[in-house]
Structures are given as C-alpha cells and as structure tokens.
RODO-2510 file (C-alpha; in nm, 4 decimals, decimal comma):
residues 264
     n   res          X          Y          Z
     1     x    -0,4568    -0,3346     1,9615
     2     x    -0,4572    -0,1997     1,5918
     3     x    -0,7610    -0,4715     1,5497
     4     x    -0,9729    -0,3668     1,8195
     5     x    -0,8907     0,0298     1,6770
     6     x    -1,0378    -0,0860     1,3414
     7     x    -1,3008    -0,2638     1,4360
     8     x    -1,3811     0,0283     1,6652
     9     x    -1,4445     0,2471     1,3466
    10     x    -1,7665     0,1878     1,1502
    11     x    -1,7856     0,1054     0,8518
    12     x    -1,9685     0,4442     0,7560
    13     x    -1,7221     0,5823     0,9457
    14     x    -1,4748     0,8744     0,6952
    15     x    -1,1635     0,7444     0,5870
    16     x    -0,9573     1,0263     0,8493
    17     x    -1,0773     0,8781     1,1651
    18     x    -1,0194     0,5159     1,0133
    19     x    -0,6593     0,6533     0,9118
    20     x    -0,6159     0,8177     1,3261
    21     x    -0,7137     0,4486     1,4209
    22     x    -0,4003     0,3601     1,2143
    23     x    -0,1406     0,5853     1,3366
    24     x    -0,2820     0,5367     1,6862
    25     x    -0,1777     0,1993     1,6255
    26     x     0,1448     0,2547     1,5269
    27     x     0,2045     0,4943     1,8034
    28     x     0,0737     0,1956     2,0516
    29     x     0,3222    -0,0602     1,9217
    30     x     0,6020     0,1575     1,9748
    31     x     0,5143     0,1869     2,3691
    32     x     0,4092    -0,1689     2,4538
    33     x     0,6167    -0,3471     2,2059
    34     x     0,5626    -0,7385     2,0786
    35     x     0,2457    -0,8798     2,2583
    36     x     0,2180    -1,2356     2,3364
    37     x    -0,0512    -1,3346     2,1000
    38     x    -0,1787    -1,0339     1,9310
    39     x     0,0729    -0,8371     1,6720
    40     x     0,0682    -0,5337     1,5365
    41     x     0,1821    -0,4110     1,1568
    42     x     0,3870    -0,1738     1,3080
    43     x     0,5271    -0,3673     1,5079
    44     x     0,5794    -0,6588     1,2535
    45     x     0,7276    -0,3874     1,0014
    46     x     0,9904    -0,2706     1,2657
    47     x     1,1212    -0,6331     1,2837
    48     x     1,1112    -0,6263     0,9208
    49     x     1,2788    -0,4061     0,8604
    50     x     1,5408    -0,4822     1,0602
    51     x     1,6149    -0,7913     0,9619
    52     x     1,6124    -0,7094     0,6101
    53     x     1,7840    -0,3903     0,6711
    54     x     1,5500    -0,2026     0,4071
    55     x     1,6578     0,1076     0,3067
    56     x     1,4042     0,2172     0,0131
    57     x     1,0062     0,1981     0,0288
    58     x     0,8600     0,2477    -0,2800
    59     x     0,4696     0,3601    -0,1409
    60     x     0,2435     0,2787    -0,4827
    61     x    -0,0698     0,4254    -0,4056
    62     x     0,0155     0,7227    -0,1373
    63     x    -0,2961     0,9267    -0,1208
    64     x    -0,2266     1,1907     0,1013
    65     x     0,0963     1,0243     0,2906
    66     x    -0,0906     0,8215     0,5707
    67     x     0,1933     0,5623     0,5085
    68     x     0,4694     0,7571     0,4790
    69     x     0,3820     0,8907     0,8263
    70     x     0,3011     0,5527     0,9760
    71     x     0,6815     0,4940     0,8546
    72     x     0,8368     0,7832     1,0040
    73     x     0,5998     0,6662     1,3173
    74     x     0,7314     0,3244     1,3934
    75     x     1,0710     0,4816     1,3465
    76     x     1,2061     0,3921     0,9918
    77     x     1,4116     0,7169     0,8835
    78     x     1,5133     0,5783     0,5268
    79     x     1,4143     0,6959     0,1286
    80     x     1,0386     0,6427     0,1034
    81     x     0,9430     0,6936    -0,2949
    82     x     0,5355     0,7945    -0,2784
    83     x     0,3538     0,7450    -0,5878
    84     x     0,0409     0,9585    -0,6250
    85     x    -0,2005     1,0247    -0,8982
    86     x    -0,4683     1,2390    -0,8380
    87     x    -0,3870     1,5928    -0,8577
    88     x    -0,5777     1,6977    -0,5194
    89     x    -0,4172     1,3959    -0,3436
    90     x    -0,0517     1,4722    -0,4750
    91     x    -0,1004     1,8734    -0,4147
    92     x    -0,1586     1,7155    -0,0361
    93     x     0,1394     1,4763    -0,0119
    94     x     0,3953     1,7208    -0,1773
    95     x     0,4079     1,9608     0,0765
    96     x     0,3880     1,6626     0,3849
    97     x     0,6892     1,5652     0,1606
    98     x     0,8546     1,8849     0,1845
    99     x     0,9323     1,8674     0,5169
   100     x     1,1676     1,5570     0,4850
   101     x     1,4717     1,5190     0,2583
   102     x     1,4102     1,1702     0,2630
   103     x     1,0811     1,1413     0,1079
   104     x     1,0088     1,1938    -0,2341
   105     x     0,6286     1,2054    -0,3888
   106     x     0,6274     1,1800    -0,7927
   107     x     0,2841     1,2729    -0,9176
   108     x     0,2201     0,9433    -1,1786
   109     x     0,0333     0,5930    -1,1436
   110     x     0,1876     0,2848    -1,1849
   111     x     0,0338    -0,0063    -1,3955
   112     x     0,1519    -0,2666    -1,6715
   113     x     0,1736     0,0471    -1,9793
   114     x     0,2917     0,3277    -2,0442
   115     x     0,0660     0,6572    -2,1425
   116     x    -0,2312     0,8444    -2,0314
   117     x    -0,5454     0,7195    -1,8748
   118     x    -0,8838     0,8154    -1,6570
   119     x    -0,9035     0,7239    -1,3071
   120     x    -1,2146     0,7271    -1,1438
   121     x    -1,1796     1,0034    -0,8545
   122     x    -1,4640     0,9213    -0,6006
   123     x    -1,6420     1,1106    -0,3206
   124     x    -1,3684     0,9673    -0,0717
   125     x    -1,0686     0,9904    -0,2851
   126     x    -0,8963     0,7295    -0,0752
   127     x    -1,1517     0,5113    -0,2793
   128     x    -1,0340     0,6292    -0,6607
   129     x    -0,9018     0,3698    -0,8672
   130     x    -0,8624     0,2732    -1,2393
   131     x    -1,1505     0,0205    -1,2143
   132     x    -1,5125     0,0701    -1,1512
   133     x    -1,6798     0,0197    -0,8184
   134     x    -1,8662    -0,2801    -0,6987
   135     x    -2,2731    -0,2976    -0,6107
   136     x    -2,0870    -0,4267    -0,2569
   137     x    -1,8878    -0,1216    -0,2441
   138     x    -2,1711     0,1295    -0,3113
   139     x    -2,3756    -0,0076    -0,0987
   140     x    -2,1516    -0,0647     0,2050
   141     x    -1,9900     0,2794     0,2026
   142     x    -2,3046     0,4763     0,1684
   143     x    -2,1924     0,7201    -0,1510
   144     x    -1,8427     0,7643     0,0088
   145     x    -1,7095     0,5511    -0,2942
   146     x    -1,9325     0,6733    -0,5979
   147     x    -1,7538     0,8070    -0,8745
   148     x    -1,7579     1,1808    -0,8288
   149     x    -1,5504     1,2991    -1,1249
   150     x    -1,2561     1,1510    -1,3689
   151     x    -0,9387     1,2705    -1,4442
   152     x    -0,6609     1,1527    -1,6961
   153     x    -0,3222     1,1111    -1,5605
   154     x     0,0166     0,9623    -1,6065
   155     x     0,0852     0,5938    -1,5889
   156     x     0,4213     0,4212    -1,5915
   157     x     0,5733     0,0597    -1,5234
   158     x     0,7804     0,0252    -1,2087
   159     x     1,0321    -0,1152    -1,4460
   160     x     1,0503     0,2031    -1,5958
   161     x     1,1317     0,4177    -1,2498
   162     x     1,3059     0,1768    -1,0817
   163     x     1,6425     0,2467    -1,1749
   164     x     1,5788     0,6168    -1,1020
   165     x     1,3908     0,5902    -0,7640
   166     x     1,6769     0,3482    -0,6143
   167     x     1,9419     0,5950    -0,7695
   168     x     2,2558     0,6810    -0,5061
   169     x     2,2106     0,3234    -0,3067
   170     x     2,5027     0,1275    -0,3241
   171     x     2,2906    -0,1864    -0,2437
   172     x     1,9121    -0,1035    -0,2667
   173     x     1,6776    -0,3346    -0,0172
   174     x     1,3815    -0,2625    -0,1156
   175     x     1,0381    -0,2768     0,0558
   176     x     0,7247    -0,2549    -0,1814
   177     x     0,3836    -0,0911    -0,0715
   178     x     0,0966    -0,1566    -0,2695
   179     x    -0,2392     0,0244    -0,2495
   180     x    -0,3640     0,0753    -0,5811
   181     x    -0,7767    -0,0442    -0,5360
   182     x    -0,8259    -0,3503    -0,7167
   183     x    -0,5137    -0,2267    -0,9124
   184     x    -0,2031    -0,4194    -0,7024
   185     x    -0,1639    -0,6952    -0,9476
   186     x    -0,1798    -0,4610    -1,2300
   187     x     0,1523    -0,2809    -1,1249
   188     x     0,3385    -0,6229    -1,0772
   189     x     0,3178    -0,6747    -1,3963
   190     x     0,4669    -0,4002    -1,4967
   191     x     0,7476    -0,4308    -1,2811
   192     x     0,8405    -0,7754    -1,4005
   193     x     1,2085    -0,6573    -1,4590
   194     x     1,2792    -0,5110    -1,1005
   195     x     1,0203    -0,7208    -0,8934
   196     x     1,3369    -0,9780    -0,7952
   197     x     1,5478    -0,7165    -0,6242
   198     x     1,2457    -0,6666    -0,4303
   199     x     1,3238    -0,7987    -0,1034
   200     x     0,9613    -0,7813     0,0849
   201     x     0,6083    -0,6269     0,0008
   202     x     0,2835    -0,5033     0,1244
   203     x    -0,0251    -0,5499    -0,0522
   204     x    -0,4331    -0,4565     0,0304
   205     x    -0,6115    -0,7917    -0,0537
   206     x    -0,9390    -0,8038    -0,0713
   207     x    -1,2061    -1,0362     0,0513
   208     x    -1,5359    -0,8784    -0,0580
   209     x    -1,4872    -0,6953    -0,4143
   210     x    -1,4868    -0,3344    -0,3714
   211     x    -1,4412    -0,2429    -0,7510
   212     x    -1,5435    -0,4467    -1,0567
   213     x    -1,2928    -0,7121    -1,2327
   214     x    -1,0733    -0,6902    -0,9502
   215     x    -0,8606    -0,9471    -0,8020
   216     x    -0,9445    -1,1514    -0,5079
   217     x    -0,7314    -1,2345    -0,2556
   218     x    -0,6714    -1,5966    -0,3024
   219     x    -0,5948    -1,5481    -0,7122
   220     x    -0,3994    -1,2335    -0,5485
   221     x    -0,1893    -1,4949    -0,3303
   222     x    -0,1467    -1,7290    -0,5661
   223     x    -0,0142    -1,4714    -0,8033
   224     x     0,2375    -1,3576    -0,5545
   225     x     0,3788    -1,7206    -0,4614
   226     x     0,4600    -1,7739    -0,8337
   227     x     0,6656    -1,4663    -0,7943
   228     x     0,8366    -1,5938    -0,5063
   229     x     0,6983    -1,3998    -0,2086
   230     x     0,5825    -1,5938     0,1014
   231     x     0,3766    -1,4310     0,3908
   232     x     0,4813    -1,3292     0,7068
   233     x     0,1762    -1,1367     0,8351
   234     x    -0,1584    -1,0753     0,7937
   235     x    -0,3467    -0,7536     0,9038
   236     x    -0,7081    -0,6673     0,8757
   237     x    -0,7792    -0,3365     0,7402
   238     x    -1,1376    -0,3396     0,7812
   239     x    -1,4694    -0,5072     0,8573
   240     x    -1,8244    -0,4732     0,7581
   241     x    -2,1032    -0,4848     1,0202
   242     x    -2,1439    -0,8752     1,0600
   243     x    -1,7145    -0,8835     1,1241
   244     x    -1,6326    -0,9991     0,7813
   245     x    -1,3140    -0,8818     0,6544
   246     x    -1,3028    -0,6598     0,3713
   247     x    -0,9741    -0,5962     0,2998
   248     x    -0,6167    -0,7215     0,4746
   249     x    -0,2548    -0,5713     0,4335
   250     x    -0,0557    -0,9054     0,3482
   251     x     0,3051    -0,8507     0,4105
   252     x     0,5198    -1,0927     0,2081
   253     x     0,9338    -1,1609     0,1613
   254     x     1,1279    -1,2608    -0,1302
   255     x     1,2247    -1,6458    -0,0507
   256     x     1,6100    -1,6920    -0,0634
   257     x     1,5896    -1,8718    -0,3596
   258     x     1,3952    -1,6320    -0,5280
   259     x     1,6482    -1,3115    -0,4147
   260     x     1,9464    -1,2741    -0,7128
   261     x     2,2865    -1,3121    -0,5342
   262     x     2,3788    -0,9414    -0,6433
   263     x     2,1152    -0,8547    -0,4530
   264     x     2,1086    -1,0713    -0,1463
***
C-alpha cells in the first residue's frame, strides 16, 4: 500500500528513496488493482482519468520528472506539459523528456506576475521554493531543506501559457498538478483566466508549515471550493516521527456547474 511505502521511509530519509516508495506504488496499483478499503493515487488517477477522459497534464512544479514517470507508470500516454525552474532540475527533466514526444518540459515558474525573481535552491532541491523555510522544516529535515544557494529565474501566469501548452487539442481536458512548496495558491491566481477549463487538479497541502507565510491546508481548501473544485481523494505524502501528516496530495474536480459548456 502506497501508505505503508511512505510511512516506511523516514523522515530523514533523501528525497530518491521517498520518490522509489512512490513509483513502487504506482507499479503496485497497476498489479492488484482497487482494494477494498485502502486506495491508492495511482489507482484513483487511472479512474480519473478515465472518466474525465484527460488528455493534457500541465505538471507545475516537475523537479526532475518523478510525476511525469508516475504518469507514464499507471499507464496515461497523453501530453504532459512539465514546468521546471531551477536550472540543475530542468537540465535533469529535459533529457527524461527527450525520450517521449509527448512530454514537453519548459524551463520557467509559474506564479501570479510576470518577470524575474530568486528562488531559494536548497540542499535537497526537491525542497526549493519562492518562500523561506520554516523553524519546523529545518528542524525536521536535518539541513536537507536549508537554503544552499539562490538563483533568479523566469516566472509567468498560467494564463499566459495556457493557450500555447493546450495548442493542437480540439477539446483540451485538462488535469492540473501542483507542487510549487508553499507556492500552489500563488499560481491559481495567476491562472484566473484558464482555471475553469480546468477539469480536475492535484495539489500538495500542507499540515505542518514547511516554508514561512505559506498556506495551510484548510485556507488552501477553502480557497479551492470558491473556485469550484470538490475533492475526490486524499493521499498522504508524508509523516513525521509521531505519524502526523505533513503534507497530502488532494485531488479535486471541477463541479458541473462550475465546468463552461464549451468545455464540458
């Protein structure tokens, strides 16, 4: 079970081993299929998916591709968009990218402006984000997310891309994947245009602040229910020592009413 896998992996345990725990997962829910009382995300997305019959995932916040593979895992073989920053991290996820015609990595951030800006690149660069980190985070992940360098990069409102990233589908159904850290809510509001044809989203929540002036998950909710998403699953991404969540992967859909009819 993808819980049990997470659980199974420290918390001062590096981010690759978390990320095999992941894909092993994935690779699990594709074998045994829907359990009786225990779901996984794969599983969950594959149903998703299906039903909604998504045929563009825009990945905001791709690091190195872990979800792009975790895609092509559970079996979806449609346009994935990844959106990558840091220069290290894109170098990484270009050439995973190169290997499939239907993946595309564009090396900018997405936020609520347009311009340049730092980001915070940490020891872990799974951990680098526009805001600072927490005391909690610091002193949970042992120096893994302290601040190692900065560097300025690209930002752009989803707005902006949209029209290009969805270019060449007749009807785009589009699934949103946010992992920004502490930054989701930032890049919904940027995409205030585009966010409607939207027809179901991902985003990390978080329980325990990781970074400073970050939104918690319950403002984070609420936020997203005004928009007109409504849940269908919730996954714990990980734990600290005493079992508390950290973070969750919320997966939410457009309600019908919400959904414009040219896009329904």
């Amino acid at each position: 079970m993808l819980e049990s896998l997470y659980e199974t992996a420290h918390r001062w345990t590096p981010t690759w081993i978390k990320e095999m725990a992941r894909t092993a997962g994935a690779r699990a829910s594709c074998q045994i299929g829907r359990l009786p009382s225990v779901e996984l995300l794969g599983t969950h997305l594959r149903a998703l998916f299906s039903q909604r019959e998504i045929n563009c995932v825009l990945d905001v916040g791709a690091h190195v591709g872990q979800y792009g593979r975790f895609l092509r895992n559970i079996g979806y073989t449609g346009r994935i968009v990844s959106f990558e920053p840091v220069l290290a991290n894109f170098a990484r996820l270009e050439q995973l990218c190169a290997g499939d015609p239907n993946w595309t990595a564009l090396r900018v951030a997405l936020g609520n402006q347009e311009g340049t800006r730092p980001i915070n690149v940490a020891c872990v660069t799974q951990f680098s984000s526009f805001l600072s980190p927490s005391r909690y985070s610091l002193d949970e992940f042992a120096g893994y997310s302290d601040v190692e360098r900065t560097e300025t990069v690209e930002m752009t409102r989803l707005d902006r891309v949209f029209p290009k990233v969805t270019r060449g589908l007749s009807e785009p159904r589009v699934f949103l994947k946010l992992d920004t850290q502490g930054y989701d809510i930032n890049v919904l509001d940027g995409a205030a245009d585009c966010l409607p044809f939207v027809t179901a989203l991902q985003s990390e929540l978080s329980v325990k602040p990781l970074y400073d002036d970050m939104t918690d998950y319950l403002h984070a909710m609420s936020y997203l229910n005004r928009k007109g998403f409504e849940p269908t699953g919730v996954f714990p991404v990980v734990r600290d020592k005493h079992l508390r969540i950290m973070e969750f992967d919320c997966v939410m859909v457009a309600s019908p009413s919400s959904v414009p009819p040219t896009s329904r």
